[in-house]
VEXTORTI-956900 format. One record per residue: residue number from 0; residue in one letter; x, y, z of N, C-alpha, C, O in turn. Coordinates in steps of 0.05 Angstrom, whole numbers, padded with zeros to 5 digits. Atoms other than C-alpha are relative to their C-alpha. Layout:
! VEXTORTI-956900
[site NUM, "A", [X, Y, Z], [X, Y, Z], [X, Y, Z], [X, Y, Z]]
...
//
This chain:
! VEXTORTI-956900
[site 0, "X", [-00008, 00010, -00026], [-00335, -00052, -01006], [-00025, -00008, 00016], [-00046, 00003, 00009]]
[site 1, "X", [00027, 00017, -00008], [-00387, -00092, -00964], [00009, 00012, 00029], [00033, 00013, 00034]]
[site 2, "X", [00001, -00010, -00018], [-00399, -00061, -00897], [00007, -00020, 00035], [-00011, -00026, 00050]]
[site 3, "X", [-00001, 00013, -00023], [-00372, -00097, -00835], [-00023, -00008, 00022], [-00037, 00010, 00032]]
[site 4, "X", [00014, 00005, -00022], [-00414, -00139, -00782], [00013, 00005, 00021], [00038, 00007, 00020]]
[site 5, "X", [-00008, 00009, -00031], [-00404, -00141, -00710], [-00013, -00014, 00011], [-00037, -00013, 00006]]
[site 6, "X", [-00001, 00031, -00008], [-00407, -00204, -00671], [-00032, 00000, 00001], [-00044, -00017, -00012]]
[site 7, "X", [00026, 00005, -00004], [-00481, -00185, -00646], [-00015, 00021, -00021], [-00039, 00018, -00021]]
[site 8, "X", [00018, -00022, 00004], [-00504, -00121, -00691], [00002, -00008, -00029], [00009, -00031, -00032]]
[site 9, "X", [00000, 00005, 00029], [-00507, -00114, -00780], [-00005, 00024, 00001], [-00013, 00037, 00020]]
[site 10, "X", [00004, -00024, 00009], [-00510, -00058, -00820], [-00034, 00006, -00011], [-00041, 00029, -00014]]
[site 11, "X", [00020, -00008, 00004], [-00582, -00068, -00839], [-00018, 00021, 00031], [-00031, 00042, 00030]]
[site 12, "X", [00010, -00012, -00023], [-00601, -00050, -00762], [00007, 00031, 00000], [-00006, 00047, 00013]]
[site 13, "X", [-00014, -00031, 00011], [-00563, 00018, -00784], [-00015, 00010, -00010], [-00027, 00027, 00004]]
[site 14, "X", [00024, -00006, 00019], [-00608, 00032, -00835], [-00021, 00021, 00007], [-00040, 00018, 00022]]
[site 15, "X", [00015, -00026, -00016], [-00636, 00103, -00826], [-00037, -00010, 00005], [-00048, -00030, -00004]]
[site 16, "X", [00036, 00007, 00008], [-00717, 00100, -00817], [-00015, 00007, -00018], [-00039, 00003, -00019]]
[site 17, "X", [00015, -00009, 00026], [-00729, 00129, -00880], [00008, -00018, -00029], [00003, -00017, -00054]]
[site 18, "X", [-00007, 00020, 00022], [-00697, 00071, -00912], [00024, 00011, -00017], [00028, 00001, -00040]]
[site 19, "X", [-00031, -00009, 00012], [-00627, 00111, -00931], [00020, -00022, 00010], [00024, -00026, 00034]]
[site 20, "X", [-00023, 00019, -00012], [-00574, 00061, -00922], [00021, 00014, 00008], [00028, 00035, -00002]]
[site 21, "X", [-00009, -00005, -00007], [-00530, 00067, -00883], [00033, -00002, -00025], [00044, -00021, -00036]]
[site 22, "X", [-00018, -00003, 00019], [-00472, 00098, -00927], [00031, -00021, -00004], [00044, -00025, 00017]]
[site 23, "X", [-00010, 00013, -00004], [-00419, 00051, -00959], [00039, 00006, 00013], [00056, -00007, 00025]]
[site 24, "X", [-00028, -00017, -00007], [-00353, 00100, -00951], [00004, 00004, 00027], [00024, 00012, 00039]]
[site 25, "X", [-00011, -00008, -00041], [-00358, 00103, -00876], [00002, -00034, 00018], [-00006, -00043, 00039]]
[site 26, "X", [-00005, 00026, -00014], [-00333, 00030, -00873], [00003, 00003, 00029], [-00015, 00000, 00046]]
[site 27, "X", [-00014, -00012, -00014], [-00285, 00054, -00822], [-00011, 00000, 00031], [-00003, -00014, 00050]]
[site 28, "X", [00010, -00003, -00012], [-00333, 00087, -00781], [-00017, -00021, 00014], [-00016, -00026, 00038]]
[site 29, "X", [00018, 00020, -00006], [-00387, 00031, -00779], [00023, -00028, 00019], [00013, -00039, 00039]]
[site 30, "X", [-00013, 00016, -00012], [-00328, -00019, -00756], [00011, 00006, 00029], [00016, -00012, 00045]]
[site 31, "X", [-00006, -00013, -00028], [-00308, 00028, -00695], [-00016, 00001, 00014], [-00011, -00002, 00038]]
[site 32, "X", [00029, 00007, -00015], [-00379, 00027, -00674], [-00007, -00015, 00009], [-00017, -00014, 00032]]
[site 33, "X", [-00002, 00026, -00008], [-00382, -00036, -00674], [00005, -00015, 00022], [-00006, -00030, 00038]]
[site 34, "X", [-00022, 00011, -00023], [-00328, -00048, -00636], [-00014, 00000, 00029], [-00024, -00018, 00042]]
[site 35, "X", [00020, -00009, -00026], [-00358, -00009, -00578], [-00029, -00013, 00009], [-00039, -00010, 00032]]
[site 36, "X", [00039, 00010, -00001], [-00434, -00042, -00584], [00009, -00031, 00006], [-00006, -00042, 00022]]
[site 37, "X", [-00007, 00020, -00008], [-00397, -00109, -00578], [00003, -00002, 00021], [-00008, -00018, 00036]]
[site 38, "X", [-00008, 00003, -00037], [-00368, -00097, -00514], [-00026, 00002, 00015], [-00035, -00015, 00030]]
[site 39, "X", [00027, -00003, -00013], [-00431, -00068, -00493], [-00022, -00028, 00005], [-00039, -00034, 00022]]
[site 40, "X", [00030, 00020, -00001], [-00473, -00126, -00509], [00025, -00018, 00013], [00018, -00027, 00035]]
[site 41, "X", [-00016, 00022, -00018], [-00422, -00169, -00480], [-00010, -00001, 00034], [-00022, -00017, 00049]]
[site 42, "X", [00005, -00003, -00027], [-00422, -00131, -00415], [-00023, -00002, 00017], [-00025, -00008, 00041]]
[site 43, "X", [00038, 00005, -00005], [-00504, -00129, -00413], [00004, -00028, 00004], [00014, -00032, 00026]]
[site 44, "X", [-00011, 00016, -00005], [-00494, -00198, -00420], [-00032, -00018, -00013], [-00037, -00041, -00005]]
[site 45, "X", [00015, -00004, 00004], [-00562, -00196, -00457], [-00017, 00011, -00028], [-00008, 00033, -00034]]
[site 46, "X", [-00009, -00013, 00032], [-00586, -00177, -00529], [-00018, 00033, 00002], [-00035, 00040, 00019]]
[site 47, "X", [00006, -00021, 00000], [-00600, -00107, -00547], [-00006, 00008, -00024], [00001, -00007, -00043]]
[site 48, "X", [00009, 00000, 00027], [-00632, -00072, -00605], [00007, 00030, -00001], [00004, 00047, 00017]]
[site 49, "X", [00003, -00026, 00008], [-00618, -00015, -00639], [-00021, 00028, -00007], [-00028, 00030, -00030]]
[site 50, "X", [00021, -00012, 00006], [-00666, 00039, -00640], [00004, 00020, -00022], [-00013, 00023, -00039]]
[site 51, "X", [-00002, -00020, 00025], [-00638, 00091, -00685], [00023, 00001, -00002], [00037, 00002, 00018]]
[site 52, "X", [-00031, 00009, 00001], [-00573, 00084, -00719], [-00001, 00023, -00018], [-00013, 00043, -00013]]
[site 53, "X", [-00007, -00029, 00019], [-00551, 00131, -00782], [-00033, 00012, -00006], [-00056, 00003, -00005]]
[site 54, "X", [00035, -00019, 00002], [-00608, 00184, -00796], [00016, 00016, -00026], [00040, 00021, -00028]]
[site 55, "X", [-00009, -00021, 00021], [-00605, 00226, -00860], [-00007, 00023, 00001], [-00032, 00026, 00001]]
[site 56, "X", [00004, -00026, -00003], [-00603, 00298, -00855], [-00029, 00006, -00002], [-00037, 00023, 00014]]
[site 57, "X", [00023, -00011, 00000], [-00679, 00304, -00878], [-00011, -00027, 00023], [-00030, -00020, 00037]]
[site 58, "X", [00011, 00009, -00023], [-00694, 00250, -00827], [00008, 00004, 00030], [-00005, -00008, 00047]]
[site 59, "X", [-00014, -00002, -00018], [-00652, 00271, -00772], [-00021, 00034, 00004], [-00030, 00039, 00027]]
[site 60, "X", [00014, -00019, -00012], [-00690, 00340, -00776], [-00032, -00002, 00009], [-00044, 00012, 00026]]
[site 61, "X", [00028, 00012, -00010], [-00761, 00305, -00772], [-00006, -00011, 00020], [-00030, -00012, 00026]]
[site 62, "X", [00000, 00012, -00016], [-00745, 00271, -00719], [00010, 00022, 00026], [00009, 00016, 00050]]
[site 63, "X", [-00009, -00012, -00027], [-00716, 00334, -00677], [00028, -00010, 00008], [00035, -00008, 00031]]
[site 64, "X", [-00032, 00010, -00006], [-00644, 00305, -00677], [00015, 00029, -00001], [00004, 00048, -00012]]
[site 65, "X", [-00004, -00022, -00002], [-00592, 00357, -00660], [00012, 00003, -00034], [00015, -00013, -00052]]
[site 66, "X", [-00006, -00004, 00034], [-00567, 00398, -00725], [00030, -00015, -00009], [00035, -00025, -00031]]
[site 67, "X", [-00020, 00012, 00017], [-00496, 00372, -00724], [00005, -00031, 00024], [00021, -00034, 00042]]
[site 68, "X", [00009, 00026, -00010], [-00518, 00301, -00698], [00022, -00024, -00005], [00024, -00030, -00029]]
[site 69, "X", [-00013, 00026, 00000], [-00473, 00241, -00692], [-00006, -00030, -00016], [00005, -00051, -00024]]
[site 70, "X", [00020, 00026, 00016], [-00527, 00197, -00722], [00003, 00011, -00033], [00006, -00005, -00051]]
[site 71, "X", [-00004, 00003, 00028], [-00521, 00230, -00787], [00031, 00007, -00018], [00037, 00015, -00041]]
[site 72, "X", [-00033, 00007, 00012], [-00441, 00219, -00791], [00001, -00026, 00000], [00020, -00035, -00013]]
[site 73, "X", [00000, 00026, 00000], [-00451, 00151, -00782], [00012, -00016, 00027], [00017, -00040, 00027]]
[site 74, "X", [-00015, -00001, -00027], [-00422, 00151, -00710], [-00013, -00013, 00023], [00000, -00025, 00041]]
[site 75, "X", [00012, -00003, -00026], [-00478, 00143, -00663], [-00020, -00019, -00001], [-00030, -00017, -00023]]
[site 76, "X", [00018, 00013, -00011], [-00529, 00091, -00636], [-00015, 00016, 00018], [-00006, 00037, 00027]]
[site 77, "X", [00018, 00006, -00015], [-00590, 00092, -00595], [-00013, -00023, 00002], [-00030, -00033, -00013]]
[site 78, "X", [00008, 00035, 00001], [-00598, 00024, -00566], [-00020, -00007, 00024], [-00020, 00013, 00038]]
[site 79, "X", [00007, 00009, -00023], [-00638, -00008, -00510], [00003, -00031, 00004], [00014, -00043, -00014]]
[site 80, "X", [00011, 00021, -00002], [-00654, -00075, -00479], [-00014, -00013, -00018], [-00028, 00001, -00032]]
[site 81, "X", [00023, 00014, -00001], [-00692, -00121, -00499], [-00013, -00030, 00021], [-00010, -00053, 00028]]
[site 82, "X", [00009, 00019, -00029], [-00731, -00147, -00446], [-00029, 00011, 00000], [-00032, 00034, -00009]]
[site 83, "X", [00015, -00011, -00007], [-00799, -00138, -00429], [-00020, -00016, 00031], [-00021, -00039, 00040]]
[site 84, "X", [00008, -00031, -00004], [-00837, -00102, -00387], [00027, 00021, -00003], [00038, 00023, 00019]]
[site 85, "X", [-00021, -00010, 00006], [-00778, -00060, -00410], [-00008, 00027, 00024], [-00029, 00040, 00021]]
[site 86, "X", [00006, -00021, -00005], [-00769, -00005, -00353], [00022, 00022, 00001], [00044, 00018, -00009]]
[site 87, "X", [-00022, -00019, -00001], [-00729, 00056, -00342], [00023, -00010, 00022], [00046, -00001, 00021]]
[site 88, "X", [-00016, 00001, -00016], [-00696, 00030, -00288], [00022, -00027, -00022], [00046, -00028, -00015]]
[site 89, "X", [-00011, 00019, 00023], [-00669, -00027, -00347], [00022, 00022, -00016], [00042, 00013, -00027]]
[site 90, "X", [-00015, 00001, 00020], [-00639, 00029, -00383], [00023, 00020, 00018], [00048, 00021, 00017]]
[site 91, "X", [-00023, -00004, -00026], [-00615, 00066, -00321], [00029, -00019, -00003], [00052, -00015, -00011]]
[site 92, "X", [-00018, 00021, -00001], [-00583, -00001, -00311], [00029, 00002, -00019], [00053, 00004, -00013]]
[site 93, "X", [-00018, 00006, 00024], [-00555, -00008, -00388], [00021, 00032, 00005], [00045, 00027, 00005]]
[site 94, "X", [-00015, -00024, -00004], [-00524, 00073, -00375], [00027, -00011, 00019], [00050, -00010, 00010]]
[site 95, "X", [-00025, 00000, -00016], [-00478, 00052, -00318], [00016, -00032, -00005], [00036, -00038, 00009]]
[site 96, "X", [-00022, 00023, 00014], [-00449, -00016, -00351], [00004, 00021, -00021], [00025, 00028, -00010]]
[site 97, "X", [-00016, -00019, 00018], [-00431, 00039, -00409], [00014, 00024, 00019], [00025, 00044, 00012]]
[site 98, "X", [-00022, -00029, -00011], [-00398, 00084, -00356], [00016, -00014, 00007], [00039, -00008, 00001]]
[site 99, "X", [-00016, 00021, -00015], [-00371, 00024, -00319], [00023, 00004, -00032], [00040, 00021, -00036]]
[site 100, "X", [-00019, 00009, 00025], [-00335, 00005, -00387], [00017, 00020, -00014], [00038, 00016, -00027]]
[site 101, "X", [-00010, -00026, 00001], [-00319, 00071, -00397], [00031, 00009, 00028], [00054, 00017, 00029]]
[site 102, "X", [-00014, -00003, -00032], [-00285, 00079, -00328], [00024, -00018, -00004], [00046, -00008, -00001]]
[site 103, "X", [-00010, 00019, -00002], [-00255, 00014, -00340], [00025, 00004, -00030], [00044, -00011, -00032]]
[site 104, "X", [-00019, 00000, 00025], [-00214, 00033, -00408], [-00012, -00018, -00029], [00000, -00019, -00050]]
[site 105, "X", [00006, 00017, 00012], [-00258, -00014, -00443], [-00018, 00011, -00028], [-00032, -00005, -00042]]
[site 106, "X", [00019, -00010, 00021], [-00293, 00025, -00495], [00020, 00034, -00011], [00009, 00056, -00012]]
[site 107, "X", [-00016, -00023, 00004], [-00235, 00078, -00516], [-00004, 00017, -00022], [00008, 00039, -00023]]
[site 108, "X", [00004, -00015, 00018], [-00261, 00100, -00577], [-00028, 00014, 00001], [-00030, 00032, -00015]]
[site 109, "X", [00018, -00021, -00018], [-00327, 00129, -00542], [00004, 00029, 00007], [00021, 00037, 00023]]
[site 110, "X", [-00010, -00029, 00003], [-00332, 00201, -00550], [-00024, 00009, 00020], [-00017, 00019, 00041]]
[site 111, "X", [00024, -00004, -00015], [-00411, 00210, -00519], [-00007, -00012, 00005], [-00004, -00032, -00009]]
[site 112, "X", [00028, 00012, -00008], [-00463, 00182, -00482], [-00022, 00011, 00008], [-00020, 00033, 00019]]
[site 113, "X", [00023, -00020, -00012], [-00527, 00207, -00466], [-00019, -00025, 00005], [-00018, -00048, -00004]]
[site 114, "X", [00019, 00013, -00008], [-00588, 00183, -00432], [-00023, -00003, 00001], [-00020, -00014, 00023]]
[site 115, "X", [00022, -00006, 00002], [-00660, 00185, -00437], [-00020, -00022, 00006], [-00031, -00040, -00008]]
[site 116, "X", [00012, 00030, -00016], [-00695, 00141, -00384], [-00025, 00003, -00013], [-00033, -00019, -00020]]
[site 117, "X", [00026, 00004, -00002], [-00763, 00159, -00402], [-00001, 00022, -00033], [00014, 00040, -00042]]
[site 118, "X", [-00002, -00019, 00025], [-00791, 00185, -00471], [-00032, -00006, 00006], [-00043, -00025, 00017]]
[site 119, "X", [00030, -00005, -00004], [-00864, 00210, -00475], [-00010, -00005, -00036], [00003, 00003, -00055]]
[site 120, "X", [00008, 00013, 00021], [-00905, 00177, -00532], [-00014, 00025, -00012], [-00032, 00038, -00002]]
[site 121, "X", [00023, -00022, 00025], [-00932, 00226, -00592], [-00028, -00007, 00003], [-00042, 00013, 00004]]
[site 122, "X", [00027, 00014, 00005], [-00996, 00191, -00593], [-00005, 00000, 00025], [-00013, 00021, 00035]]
[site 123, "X", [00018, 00002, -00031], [-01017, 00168, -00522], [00008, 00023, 00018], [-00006, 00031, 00036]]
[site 124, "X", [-00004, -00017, -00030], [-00978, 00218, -00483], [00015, -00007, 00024], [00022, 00005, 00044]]
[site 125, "X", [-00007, 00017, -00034], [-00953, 00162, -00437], [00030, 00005, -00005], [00043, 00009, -00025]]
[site 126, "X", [-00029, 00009, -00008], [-00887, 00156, -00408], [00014, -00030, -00002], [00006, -00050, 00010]]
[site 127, "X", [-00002, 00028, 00009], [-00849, 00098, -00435], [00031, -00002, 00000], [00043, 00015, -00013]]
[site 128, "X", [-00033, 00006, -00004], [-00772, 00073, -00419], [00016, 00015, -00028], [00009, 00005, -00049]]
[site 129, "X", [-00011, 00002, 00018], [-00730, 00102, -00465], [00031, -00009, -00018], [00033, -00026, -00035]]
[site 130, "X", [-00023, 00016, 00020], [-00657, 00092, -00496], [00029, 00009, 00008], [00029, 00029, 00023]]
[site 131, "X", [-00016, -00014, -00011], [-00587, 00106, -00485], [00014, 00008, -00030], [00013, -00007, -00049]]
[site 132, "X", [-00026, -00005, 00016], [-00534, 00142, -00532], [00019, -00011, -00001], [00025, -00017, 00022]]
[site 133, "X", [-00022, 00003, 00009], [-00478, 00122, -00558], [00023, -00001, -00026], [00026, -00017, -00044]]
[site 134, "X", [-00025, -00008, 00028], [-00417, 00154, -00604], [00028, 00003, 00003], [00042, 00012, 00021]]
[site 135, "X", [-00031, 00000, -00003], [-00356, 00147, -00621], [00007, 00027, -00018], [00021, 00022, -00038]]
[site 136, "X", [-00015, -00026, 00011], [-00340, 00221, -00647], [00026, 00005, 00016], [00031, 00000, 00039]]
[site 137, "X", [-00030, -00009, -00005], [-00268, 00246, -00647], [00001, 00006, 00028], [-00021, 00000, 00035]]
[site 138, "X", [-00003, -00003, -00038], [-00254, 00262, -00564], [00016, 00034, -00011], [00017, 00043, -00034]]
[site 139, "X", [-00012, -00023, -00001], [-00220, 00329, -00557], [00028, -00009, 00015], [00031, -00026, 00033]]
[site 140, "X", [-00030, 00012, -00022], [-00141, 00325, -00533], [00000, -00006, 00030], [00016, -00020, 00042]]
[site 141, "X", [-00003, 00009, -00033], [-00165, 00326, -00459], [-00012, -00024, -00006], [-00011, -00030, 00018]]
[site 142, "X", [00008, 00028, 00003], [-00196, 00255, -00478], [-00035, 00011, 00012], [-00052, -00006, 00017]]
[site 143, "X", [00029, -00001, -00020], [-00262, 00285, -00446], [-00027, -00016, -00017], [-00031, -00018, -00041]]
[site 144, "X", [00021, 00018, 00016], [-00324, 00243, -00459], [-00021, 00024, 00007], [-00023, 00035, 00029]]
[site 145, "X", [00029, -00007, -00014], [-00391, 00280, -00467], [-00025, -00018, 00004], [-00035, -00036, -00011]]
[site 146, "X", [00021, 00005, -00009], [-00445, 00266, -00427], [-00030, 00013, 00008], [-00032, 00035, 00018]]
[site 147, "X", [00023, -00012, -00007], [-00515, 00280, -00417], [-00020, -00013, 00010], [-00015, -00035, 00020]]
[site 148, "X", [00028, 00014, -00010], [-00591, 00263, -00397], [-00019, 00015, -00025], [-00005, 00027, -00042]]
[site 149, "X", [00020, -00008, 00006], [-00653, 00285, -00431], [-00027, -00027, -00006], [-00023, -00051, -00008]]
[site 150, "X", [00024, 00022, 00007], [-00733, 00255, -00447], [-00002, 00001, -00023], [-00015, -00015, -00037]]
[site 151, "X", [00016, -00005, 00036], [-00738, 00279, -00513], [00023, 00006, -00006], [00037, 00013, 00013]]
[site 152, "X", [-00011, -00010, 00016], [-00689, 00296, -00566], [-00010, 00041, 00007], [-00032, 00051, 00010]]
[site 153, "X", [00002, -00032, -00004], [-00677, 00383, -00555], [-00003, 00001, 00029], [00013, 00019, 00036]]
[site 154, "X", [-00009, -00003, -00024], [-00684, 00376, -00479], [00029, -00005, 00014], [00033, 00000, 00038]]
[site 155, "X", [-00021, 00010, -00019], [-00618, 00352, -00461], [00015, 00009, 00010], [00026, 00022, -00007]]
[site 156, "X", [-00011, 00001, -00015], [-00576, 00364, -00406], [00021, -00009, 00002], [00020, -00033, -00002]]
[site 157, "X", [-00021, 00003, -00001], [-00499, 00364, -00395], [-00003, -00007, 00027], [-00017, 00004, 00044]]
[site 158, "X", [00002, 00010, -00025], [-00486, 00323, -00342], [00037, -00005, 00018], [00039, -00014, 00041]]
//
């Protein structure tokens, strides 16, 4: 089975960073994702890139991802802008068109979001815009979406 596109995204952009493909059995999944990242880039109105899409269990712990992570079910994005000077206030921005859309009924299969305006660079140290979440994991019967903040992966904040 050949892995579904969406209008703006592909399954190569999926593609963990260790070069695990993104698995072919979670058609399903990858097409519900989709769905959601469409609207999004619709609503931005603007293109967007994926920063980290499926992760494989040994890359998901290298990276500090949480242990039972969304990225390594095949569920979850981290996307930003692309724009530059890319700033936090850009991804600020991109957070509340994904709440808006949220608010709005327009993204129903959205389980999380999370936020992370600013991420501190391994190397320089600097502070540098960073990315927003987004997964479509199962909801719980109250429909509740989780949300959060954090800078780094392991700090984050229920919001």
């Amino acid at each position: 089975m050949t892995l579904p596109d969406g209008r703006y995204f592909t399954p190569a952009e999926m593609k963990c960073r260790d070069g695990t493909e993104y698995p072919d059995e979670w058609f399903d999944r990858l097409s519900t994702l989709f769905e959601a990242l469409d609207v999004i880039r619709e609503a931005w109105g603007g293109p967007l890139v994926i920063v980290s899409g499926y992760r494989s269990p040994q890359h998901n712990e290298k990276v500090g991802g949480a242990q039972h992570s969304q990225h390594m079910q095949g569920r979850a994005v981290d996307l930003r802008p692309i724009r530059k000077p890319l700033t936090s206030g850009d991804i600020h921005k991109l957070h509340h068109v994904v709440n808006r859309l949220i608010v709005q009924g327009l993204l129903p299969n959205v389980g999380g979001v999370g936020v992370y305006p600013l991420t501190r660079n391994s190397k320089t140290h600097l502070l540098m815009p960073g990315w927003i979440h987004v997964d479509t994991r199962p909801k719980p019967s109250n429909g509740h979406i989780a949300h959060w903040t954090g800078e780094k992966f392991g700090d984050e904040q229920s919001t």
